[in-house]
N, C-alpha and C positions, 0 to 999 in steps of 0.2 A: 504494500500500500504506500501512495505517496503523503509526506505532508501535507497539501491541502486536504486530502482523502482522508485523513485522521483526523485534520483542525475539523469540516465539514462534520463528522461524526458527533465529533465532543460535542457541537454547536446546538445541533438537532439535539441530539440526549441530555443536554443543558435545558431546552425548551419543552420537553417533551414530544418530543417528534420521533417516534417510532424508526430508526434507519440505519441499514447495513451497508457493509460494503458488496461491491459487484464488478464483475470483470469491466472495467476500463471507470469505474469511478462508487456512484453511491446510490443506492435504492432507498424509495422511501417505503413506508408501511400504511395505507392508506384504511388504517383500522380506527382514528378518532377521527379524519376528515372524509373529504369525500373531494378525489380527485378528478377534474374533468379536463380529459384531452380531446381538443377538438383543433380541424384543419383551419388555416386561412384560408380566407380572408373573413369568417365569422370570428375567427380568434382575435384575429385586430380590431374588431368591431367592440367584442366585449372585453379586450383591454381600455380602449378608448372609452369606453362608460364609468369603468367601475375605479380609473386611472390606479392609486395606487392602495384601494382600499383592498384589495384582494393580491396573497403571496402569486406570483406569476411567474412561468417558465418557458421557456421555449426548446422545443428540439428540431432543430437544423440541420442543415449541410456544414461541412465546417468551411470556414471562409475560404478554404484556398480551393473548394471546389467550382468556384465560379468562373475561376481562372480557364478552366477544362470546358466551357462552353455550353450549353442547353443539353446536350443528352438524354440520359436516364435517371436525371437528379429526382430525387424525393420534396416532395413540398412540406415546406416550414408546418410545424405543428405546436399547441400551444395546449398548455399544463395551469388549471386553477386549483387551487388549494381551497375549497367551501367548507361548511360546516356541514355535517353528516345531514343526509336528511333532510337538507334546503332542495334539492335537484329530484324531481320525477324523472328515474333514470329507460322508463320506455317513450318518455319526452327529447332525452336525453339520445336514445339510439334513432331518433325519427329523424332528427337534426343531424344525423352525421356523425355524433361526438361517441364517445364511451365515457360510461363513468367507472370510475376504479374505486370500491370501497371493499372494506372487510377485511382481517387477519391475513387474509391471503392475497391477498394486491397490493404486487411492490408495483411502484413505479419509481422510471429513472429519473434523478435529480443532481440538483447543483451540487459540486462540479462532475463533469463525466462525459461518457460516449454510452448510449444507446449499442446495442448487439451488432446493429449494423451500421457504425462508425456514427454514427450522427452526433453532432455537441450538443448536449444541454447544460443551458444557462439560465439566470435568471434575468429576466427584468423586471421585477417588481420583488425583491431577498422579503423572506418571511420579517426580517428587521421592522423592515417598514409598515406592515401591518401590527407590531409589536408581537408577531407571532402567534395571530389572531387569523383562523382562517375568515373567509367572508361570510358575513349573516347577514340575510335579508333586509333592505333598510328601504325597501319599496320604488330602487333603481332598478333594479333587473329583475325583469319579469319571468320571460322562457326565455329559451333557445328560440323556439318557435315564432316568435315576437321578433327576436333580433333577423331570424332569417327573412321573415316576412317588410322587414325596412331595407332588404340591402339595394343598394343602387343597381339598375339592370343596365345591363355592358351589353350592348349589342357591335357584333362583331362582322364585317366584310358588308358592311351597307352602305351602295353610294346614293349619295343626292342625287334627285331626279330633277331634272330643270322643268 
C-alpha cells in the first residue's frame, strides 16, 4: 500500500467511513450511506445543484488518455455519497444510475484506479460536507426530474432557408 493509501484509510476510519484497501487504491463500504453512480452528463447536472453540499467523486479516464484520441475511451462517471434511504433505488435504475448500499457494496474511492484503470477522484472531499452524506433539504427531487430538465442537443440538422 502506498502513503496516500494508508493517510486515505486512517481519514475515513477517523470519520466513520467504513473502507478498505483495493488493488490500485481504496474501496468504500456503502453500508451507512447510500452511494449513487451515475453517467454524465446527469452527473454534472446534479453536481451543479447540490454544489458542495453532497461528498462527490468522479471516475474517469486518466488525463493522459486524451492524448491517444476518441477511440474506445469510457465516459466520465460520477459517485454521491447520500444518506441511506433518501434514493428510491428502482427510480434510481430507471434513470440510468445504480445505487450501491448495504454491507456488501464496496465502491471505488478517493484516491485510486477502478479495475479497469480509471482514476477516481474527488471533487466535492467528504471534508467539505463535514463528513455528512447528503439529506434531503427539498433541492433535489429524483433523478427523474433532473433527467426530464436536460437540454435536448439535437445533432446533424441544417437550417432550411
Amino acid at each position: 500500500m502506498s502513503a496516500r493509501v494508508d493517510r486515505a484509510l486512517a481519514e475515513y476510519a477517523a470519520h466513520g467511513w467504513p473502507a478498505r484497501p483495493c488493488p490500485g487504491g481504496v474501496a468504500l463500504q456503502a453500508s451507512r450511506v447510500d452511494v449513487l453512480e451515475i453517467e454524465s452528463p446527469i452527473g454534472a447536472i446534479i453536481h451543479h445543484r447540490l454544489l458542495t453540499r453532497v461528498p462527490t467523486a468522479t471516475i474517469r479516464p486518466p488525463w493522459w488518455s486524451m492524448l491517444l484520441g476518441p477511440g474506445d475511451r469510457v465516459d466520465m462517471r460520477w459517485l454521491f455519497v447520500f444518506a441511506p434511504g433518501f434514493l428510491d433505488p428502482d427510480q434510481v435504475a430507471r434513470d440510468g444510475g445504480r445505487l450501491h448500499h448495504g454491507p456488501d457494496a464496496w465502491v471505488p474511492a478517493p484516491p485510486g484506479r477502478t479495475p479497469d484503470g480509471l482514476t477516481v477522484g474527488w471533487v466535492v472531499p467528504p471534508s467539505h460536507s463535514h463528513w455528512h452524506p447528503y439529506r434531503p433539504d427539498g433541492v433535489f427531487d429524483s433523478l427523474g426530474w433532473l433527467r426530464g430538465h436536460l437540454p435536448r442537443v439535437t445533432r446533424n440538422v441544417r437550417a432550411t432557408p
